[in-house]
Each structure stands twice: as C-alpha cells, then as structure tokens.
C-alpha positions as CSV (number, residue, x, y, z in Angstrom):
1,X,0.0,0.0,0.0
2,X,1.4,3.8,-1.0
3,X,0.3,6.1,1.6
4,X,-2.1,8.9,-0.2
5,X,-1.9,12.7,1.2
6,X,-4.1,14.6,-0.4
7,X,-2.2,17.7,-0.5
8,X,-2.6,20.1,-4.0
9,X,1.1,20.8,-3.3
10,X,2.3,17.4,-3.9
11,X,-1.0,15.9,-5.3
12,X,-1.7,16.5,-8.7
13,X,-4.9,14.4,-9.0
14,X,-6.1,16.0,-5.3
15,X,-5.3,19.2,-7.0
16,X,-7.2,18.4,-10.2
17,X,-10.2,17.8,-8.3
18,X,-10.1,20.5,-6.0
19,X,-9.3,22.7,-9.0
20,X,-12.9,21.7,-10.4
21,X,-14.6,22.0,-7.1
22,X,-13.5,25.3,-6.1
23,X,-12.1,27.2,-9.3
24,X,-9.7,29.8,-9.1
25,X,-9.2,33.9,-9.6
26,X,-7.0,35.0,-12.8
27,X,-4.9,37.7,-11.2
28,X,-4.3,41.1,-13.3
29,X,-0.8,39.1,-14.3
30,X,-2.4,36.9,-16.5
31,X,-2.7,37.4,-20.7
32,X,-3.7,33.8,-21.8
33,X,-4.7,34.7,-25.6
34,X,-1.5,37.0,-25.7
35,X,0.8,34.2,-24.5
36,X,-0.4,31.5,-26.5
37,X,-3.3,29.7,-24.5
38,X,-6.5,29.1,-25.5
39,X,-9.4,31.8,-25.2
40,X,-12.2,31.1,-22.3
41,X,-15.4,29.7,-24.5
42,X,-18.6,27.5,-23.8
43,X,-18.4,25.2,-26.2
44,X,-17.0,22.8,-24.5
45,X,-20.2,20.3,-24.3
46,X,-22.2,23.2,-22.2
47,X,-20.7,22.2,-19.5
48,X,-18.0,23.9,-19.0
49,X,-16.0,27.2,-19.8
50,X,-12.6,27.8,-18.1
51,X,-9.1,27.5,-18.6
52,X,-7.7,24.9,-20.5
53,X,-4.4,24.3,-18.6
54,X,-1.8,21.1,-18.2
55,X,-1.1,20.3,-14.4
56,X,1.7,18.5,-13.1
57,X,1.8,15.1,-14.0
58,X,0.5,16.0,-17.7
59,X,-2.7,16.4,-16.2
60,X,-4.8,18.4,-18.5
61,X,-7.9,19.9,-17.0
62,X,-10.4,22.9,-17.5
63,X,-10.1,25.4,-14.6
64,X,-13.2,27.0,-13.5
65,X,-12.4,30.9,-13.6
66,X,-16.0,32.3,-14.6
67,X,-18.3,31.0,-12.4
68,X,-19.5,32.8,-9.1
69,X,-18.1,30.0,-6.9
70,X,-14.2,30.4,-8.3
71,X,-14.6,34.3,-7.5
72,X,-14.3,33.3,-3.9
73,X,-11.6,30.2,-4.4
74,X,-8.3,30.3,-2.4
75,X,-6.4,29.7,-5.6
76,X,-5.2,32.2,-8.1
77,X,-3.5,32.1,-11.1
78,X,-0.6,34.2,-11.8
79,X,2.1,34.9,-14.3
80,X,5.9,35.7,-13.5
81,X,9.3,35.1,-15.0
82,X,8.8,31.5,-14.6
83,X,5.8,31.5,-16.1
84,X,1.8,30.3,-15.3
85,X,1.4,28.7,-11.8
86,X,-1.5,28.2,-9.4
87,X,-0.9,30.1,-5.8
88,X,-2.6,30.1,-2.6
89,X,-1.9,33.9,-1.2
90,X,2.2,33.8,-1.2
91,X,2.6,29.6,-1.4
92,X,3.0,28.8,-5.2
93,X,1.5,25.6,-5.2
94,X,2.0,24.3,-8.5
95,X,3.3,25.1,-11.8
96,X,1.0,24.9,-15.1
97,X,1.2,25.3,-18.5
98,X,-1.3,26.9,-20.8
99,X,-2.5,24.4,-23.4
100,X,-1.8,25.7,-26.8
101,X,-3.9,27.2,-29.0
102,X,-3.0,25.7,-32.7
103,X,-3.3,28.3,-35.5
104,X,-6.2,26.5,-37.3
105,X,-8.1,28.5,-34.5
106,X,-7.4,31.5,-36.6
107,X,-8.5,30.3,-40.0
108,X,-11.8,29.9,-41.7
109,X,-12.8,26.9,-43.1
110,X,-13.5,27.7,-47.3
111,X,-17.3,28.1,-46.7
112,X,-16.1,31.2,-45.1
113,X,-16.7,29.9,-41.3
114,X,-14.5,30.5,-38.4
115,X,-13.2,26.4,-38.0
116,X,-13.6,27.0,-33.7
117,X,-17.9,27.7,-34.3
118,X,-17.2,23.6,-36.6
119,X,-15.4,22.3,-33.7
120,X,-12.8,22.9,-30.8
121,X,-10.1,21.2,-29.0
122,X,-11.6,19.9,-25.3
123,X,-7.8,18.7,-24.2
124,X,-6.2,17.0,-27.1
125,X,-8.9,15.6,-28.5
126,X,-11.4,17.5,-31.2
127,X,-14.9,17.6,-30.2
128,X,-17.8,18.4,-32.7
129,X,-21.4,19.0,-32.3
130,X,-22.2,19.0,-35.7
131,X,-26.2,19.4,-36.1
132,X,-29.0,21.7,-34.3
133,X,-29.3,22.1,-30.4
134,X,-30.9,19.2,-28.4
135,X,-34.7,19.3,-28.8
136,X,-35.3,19.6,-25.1
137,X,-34.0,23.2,-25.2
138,X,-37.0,24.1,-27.9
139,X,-39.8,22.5,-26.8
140,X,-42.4,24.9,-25.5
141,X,-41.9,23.9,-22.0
142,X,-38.0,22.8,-22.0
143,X,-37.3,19.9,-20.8
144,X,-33.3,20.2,-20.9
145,X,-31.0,18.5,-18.0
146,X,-31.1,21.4,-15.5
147,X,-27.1,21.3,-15.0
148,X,-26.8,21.8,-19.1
149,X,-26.2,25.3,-21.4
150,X,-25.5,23.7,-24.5
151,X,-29.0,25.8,-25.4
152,X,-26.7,29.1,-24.4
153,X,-23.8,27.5,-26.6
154,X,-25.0,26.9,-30.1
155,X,-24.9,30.1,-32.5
156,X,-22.8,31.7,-30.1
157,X,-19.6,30.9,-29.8
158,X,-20.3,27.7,-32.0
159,X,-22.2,27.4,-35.2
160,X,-25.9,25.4,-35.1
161,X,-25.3,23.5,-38.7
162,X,-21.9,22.5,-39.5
163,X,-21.6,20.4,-43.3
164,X,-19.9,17.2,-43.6
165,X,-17.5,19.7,-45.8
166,X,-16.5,22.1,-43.2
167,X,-16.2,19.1,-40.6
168,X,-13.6,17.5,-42.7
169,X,-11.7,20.7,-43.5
170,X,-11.5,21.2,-39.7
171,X,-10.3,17.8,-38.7
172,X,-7.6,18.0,-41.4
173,X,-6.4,21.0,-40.0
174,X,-6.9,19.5,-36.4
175,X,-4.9,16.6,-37.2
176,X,-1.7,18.4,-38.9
177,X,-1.4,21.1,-37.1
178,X,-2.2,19.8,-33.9
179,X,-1.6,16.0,-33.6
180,X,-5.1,15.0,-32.9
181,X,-5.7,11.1,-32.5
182,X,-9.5,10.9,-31.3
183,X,-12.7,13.1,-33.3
184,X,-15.4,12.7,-30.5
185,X,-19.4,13.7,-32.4
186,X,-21.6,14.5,-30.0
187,X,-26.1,14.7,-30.7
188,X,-28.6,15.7,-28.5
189,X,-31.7,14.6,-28.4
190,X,-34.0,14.7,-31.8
191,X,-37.6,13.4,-32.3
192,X,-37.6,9.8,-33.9
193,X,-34.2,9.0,-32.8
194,X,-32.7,10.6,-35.6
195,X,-29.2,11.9,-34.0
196,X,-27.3,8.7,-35.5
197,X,-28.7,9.1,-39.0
198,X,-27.6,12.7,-38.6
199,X,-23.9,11.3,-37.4
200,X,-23.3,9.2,-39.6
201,X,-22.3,11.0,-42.7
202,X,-19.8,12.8,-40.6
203,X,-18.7,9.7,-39.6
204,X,-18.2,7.9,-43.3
205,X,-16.2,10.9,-43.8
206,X,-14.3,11.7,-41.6
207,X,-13.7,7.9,-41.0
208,X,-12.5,7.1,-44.5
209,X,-10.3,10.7,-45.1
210,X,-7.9,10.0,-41.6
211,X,-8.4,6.8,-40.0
212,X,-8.6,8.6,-36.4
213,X,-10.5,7.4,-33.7
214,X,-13.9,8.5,-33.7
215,X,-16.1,8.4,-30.3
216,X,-20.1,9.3,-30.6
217,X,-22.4,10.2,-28.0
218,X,-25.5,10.0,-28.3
219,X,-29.1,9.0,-26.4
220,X,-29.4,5.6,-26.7
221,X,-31.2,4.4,-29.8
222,X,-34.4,1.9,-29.2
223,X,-32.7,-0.4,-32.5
224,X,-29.1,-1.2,-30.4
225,X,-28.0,-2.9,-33.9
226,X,-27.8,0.4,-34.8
227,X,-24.1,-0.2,-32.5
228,X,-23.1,-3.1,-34.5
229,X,-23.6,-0.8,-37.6
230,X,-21.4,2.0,-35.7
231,X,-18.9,-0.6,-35.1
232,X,-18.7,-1.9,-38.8
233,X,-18.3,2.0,-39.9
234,X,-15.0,1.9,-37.6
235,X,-16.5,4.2,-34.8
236,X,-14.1,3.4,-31.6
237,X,-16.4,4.5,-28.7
238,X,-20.0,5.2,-28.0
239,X,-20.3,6.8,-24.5
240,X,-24.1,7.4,-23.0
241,X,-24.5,10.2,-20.2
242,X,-27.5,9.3,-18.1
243,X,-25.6,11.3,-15.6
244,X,-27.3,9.9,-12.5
245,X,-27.6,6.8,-10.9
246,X,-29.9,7.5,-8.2
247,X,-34.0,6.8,-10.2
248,X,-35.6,9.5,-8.6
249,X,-32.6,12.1,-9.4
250,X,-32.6,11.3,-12.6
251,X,-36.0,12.1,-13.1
252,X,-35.8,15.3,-11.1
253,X,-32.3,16.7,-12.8
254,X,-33.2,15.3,-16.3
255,X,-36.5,15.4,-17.0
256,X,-36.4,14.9,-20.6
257,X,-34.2,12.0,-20.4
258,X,-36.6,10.4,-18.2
259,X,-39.8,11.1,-20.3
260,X,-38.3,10.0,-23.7
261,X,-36.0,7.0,-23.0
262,X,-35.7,6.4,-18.6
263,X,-32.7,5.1,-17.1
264,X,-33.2,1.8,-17.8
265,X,-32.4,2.6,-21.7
266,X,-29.3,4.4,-20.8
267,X,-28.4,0.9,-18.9
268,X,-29.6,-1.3,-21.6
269,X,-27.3,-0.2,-24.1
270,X,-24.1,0.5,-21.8
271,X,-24.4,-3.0,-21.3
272,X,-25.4,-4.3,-24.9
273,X,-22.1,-2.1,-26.2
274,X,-19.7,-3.2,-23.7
275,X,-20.7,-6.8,-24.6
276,X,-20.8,-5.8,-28.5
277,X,-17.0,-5.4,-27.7
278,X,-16.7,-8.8,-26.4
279,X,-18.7,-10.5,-28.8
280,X,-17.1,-9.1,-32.1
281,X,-13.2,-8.0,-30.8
282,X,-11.3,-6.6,-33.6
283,X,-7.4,-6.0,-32.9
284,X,-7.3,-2.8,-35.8
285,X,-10.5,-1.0,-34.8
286,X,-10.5,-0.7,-30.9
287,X,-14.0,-0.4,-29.2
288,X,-14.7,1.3,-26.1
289,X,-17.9,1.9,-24.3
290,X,-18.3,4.6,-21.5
291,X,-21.0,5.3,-19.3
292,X,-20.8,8.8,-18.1
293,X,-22.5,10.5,-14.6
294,X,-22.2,13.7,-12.6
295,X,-20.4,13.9,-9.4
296,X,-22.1,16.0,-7.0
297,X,-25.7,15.8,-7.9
298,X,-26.4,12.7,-6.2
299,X,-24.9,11.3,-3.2
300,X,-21.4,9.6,-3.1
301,X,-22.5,6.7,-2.4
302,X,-24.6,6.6,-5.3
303,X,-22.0,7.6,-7.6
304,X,-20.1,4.5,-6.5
305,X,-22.4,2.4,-7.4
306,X,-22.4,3.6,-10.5
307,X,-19.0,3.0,-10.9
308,X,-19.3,-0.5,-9.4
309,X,-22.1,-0.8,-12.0
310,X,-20.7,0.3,-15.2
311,X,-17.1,-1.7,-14.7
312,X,-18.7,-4.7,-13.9
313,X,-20.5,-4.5,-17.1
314,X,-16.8,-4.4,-18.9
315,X,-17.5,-0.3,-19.7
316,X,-15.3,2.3,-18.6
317,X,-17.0,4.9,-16.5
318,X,-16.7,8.8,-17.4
319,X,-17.0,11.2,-13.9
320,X,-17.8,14.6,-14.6
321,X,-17.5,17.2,-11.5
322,X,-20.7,19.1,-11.3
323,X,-19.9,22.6,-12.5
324,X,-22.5,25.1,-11.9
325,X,-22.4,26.8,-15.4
326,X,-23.3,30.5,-15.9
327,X,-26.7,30.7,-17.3
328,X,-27.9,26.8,-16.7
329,X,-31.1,25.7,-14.3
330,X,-28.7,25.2,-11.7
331,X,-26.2,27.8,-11.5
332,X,-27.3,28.8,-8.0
333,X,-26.1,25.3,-6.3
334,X,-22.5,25.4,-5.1
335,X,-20.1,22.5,-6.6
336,X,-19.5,19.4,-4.6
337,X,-16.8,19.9,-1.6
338,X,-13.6,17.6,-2.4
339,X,-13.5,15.5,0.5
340,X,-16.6,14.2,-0.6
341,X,-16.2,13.2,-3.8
342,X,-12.1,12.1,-3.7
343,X,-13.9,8.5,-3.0
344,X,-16.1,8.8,-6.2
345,X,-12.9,9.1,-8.1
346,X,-10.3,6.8,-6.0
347,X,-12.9,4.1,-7.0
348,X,-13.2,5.2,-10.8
349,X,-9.4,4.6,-10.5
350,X,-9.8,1.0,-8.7
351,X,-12.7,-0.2,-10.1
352,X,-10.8,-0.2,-13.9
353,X,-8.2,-1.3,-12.9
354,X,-10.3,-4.5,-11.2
355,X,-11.7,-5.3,-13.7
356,X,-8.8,-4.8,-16.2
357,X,-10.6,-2.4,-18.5
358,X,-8.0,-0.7,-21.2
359,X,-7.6,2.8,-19.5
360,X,-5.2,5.4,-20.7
361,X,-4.6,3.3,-23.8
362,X,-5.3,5.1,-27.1
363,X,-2.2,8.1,-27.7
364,X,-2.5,11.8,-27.0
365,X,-6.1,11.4,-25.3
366,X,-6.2,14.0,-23.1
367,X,-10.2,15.3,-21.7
368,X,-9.9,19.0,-20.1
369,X,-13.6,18.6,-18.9
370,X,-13.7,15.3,-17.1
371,X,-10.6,13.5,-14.8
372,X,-9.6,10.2,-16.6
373,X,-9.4,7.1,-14.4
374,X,-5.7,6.8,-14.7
375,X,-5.1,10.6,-13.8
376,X,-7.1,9.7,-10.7
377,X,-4.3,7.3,-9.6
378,X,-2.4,9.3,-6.9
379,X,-5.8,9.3,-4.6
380,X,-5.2,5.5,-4.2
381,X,-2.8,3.4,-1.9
382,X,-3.3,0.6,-4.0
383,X,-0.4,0.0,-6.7
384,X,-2.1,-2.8,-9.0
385,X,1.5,-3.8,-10.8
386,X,0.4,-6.7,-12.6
387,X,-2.3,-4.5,-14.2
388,X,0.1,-1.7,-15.2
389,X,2.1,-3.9,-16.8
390,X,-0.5,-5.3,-19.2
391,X,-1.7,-1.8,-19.8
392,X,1.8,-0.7,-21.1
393,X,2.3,-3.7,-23.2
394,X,-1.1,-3.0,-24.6
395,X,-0.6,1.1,-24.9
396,X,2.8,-0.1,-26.9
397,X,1.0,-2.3,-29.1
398,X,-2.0,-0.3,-30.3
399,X,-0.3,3.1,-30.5
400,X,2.1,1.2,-32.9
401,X,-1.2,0.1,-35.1
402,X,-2.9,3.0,-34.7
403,X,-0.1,5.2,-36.3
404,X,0.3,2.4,-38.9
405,X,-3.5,2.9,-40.6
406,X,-3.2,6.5,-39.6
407,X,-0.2,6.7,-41.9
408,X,-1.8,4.7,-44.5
409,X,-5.1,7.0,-44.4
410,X,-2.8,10.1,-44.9
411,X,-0.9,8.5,-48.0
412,X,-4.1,7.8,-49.8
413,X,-5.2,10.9,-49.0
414,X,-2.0,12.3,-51.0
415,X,-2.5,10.2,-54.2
C-alpha cells in the first residue's frame, strides 16, 4: 500500500479535483490569448467554460475561472518570469502550462466559417457537435437537464449546422497542425431517434479521409443494432450520459431524459455495447464503451455504485464534477466539496483497474472537462502492478497500429 496525502502541493490528482470543485481567480498578471493559450469559450459540451491548462503530472484539466463559486476560491493564477502557476496567497503551489492554442483556431474553413464555431479542441482531443441544439432546449416547455447550457452555446460561440464539408476541412487541420488522434461527435436529443442518422455522414467521412478514432455520444437508440452498424463504420467508442444513478434524481435533474428514454435505456445499451466489444473484438478497430454521470448531484455513495455498475458491465466509466455553469437551471447550487467526492474518483481509479478495463490506452487522449481514471491514480494506496504492466504492453501495441493505418489514411489521401 502507498500512503495517499491529499495535498494540491504534492497531489496533482487532489489538486485536479479541488481545482474543479473550487475554481480559481486569474490575477491582473495573467494574458492567456497574448501568451499563447486558448481563449475562455462554452463550447466545450455546455458544460463547461474555463481554462484549459496542463497540471503537473500531464494532467490536463479545465479550470473553472468564470463562475461565481471560483470568484471566492483560495487559488489564483498568476504569471511571472517562470511562467503560469497556481498560488494560494504567497505559497506557489503548482506550476501549469497553458495548453496551446493551434493556429487553425485563426483560420476559416473555405465556406467562409470560423473552424472553432465547426469544432474545438476539449484537451487534445477535437470535439464536434455538428447538427441543431438538443430538442429539449426548444420545446415549449424545456425539458433540458437542468445542470446543461449547450442551449446558451450553439450560435454563439459555435455554429448550429456544420456540413460534412467544413467538418472534414477542420479535422484535417486538427490533425496536422495539432496532432489530434481521437474526433469525438456528440447529438442531443432529436424526435424519432434521428441523432445517429444525422452522425453518420460525418462519420463515413471523416472515418475514411484519416483513419482517427472516432467516439459518438449519443441518447441511446431503441434499435441497439444500430451499435453493431457503428462498429462496422470503424466508430471506436459510443459513450451514453445518463448522468445519475440514483432513479428519482434522474427524473428530477433530467427530465427529458426520463420522459423519452428512462434510465433503464441508458443501462440497456451500456451493457449491450460493452458486450458488443466482447462479442465481435477486432485488434485494428478498438471499441470502447463509456457510461458517463455527474459527481455532485447525487450522493457519493450513489456515484459509486455507479461506478461499481458500469465496470462490472466491462464499460469504462466517465465522472464529470458538477460545474454550476453560468446561465444553466442550476447555477445557484454550489459545486460538490472535495473531500466528498475524492472516494467517487479513488474508486473510478480501482474499479478499472479491477476489472482490467484498457484505461489510458489510445495516444495523446487527453479530456480537459472530465478527470480520466488513470489521472485519478495518486488518490489510491493501491499499486495494482500486474495490471500496469498489461496496460503498457497493450498502450505499446496499439499506439504502434494505430499510427500504422493512420499513416496509411494520410498517403491515400496524397494520391
């Protein structure tokens, strides 16, 4: 057993965490856009809009700095000859780096649109919402999950219709200038489960132009052969966000959800895709299947059952810290203290590793928004060797493939 302290000086996983739950001021020192870093914008799912930044331990992560809970946080951000680092009053606590902004983020796709309202980087990795906002933001009485402003989001700082033209054009530009590996699409919900016939062209494109890895999320569709399909096209992960474990939550914080497809749905096809994985394995096209919640809007305990859940299942669980985003239905409640949800993510952490589930596997993933069950390894006392030894074997082996059809996608692409 390693003995944990949960320090931010000496904890870059406690820090992570604390960073989300508490935020932190930008002192007068600070010109991100002027010194290379990426400017402060909500398109980042709805969810959230801070500071991209890497942490120690190459721990990338999206510092709250907007919201009226960071006003008040003991940690500030400050510039000086050595550069960007978190402080608590005089103790510099941590150095960080700004993540870099890539110069696609000035150009304009040839339709004339800027490329960042087609599609942004959220870490390392290029997400893309590339249709009209979720329905449950236009119904006459909106239904939308109440911690959501994706409604605030589209037309703003990104565009609401994006072509399969423009979405290439940016992803080509993604990948050259900035090394991107992984194209996550991302649909709300649409009457008649039509968000995966909407996807798909993307998909077929994008797909067949770069060989990346390409994640969707989606609500679940009633057909789930609609997954094999998705698996067939080369799609590498399908992640579904029911957000809460707890029934009567869910109802109460999604109420859309709950009318058109219950939790149950959400848990059908977790379950169907992780097995879909199992049943047809295929050692080019890795598949991954996530099932993503909020921690902080339901108790601890029910988070870790979630967690308990999902592994057991053979998907890999996504954790979100709830962020109470400007404009959403609950921007009034405060975030979740740390010491109460540090357990939520130590068992994220144990729980894959457990079961054996392929964590921080495919290259130059990196999610701003969300900590990553590996990144939450220095909460745990428990080392797991045998596992971390299959999991480098494996990261060896499929980064060498992966760069293999990559390279092959690219010289076709030439000819």
């Amino acid at each position: 057993m390693v003995r944990v302290v949960l320090d931010p000086r000496s904890n870059p996983s406690y820090l992570q965490l604390d960073l989300y739950c508490r935020g932190a001021r930008m002192h007068a020192s600070c010109f991100v856009e002027q010194d290379g870093g990426r400017k402060v914008m909500r398109t980042r799912a709805g969810l959230g809009s801070g500071l991209e930044a890497i942490l120690p331990g190459d721990i990338w992560t999206n510092i709250p700095v907007q919201e009226a809970f960071a006003q008040s946080s003991p940690y500030e951000v400050r510039r000086d000859a050595q550069g960007y680092s978190i402080w608590i009053e005089q103790d510099r606590i941590a150095p960080i780096q700004l993540a870099p902004r890539p110069t696609w983020y000035e150009q304009k796709t040839s339709s004339g649109k800027a490329m960042t309202r087609v599609g942004t980087l959220q870490g390392t990795y290029l997400g893309i919402y590339p249709s009209k906002v979720c329905e449950y933001w236009t119904e006459d009485t909106r239904t939308n999950c109440k911690f959501c402003s994706i409604g605030l989001n589209l037309g703003v700082d990104d565009a609401d219709e994006k072509s399969v033209q423009e979405v290439l054009e940016v992803v080509l530009a993604a990948r050259r200038q900035s090394g991107i590996t992984y194209v996550d699409f991302n649909a709300g919900h649409y009457a008649g489960d039509t968000y995966l016939d909407i996807l798909e062209p993307y998909i077929r494109a994008v797909k067949q132009a770069t060989n990346l890895l390409i994640g969707v999320q989606t609500p679940p569709h009633h057909d789930l052969a609609r997954y094999d399909a998705l698996k067939e096209m080369g799609v590498n992960r399908v992640s579904f966000c029911f957000e809460i474990y707890d029934p009567q939550r869910f109802q109460e914080i999604c109420p859309g959800k709950h009318r058109e497809y219950g939790l149950r749905r959400y848990l059908d096809a977790v379950a169907y895709c992780a097995e879909l994985g199992r049943r047809k394995p295929s050692w080019t096209e890795p598949w991954v299947t996530n099932g993503e919640i909020i921690a902080g809007l339901e108790s601890p305990e029910s988070s870790i059952a979630a967690i308990d859940w999902i592994t057991s299942v053979g998907a890999i669980p996504t954790v979100c810290v709830f962020r109470p985003v400007k404009g959403s239905d609950l921007a009034h409640v405060p975030p979740p203290k740390t010491e109460d949800i540090v357990p939520v993510y130590r068992r994220l952490y144990e729980a894959c590793m457990e079961q054996g589930l392929p964590i921080g596997v495919a290259p130059n993933v990196h999610v701003s928004l969300v900590p990553l069950p590996e990144e939450c390894r220095f909460l745990s006392p428990r080392s797991f060797p045998l596992q971390k030894l299959k999991l480098a074997a494996l990261r060896t082996a499929f980064r060498g493939r992966f760069q293999r059809s990559v390279d092959r996608a690219v010289a076709a692409q030439a000819n």
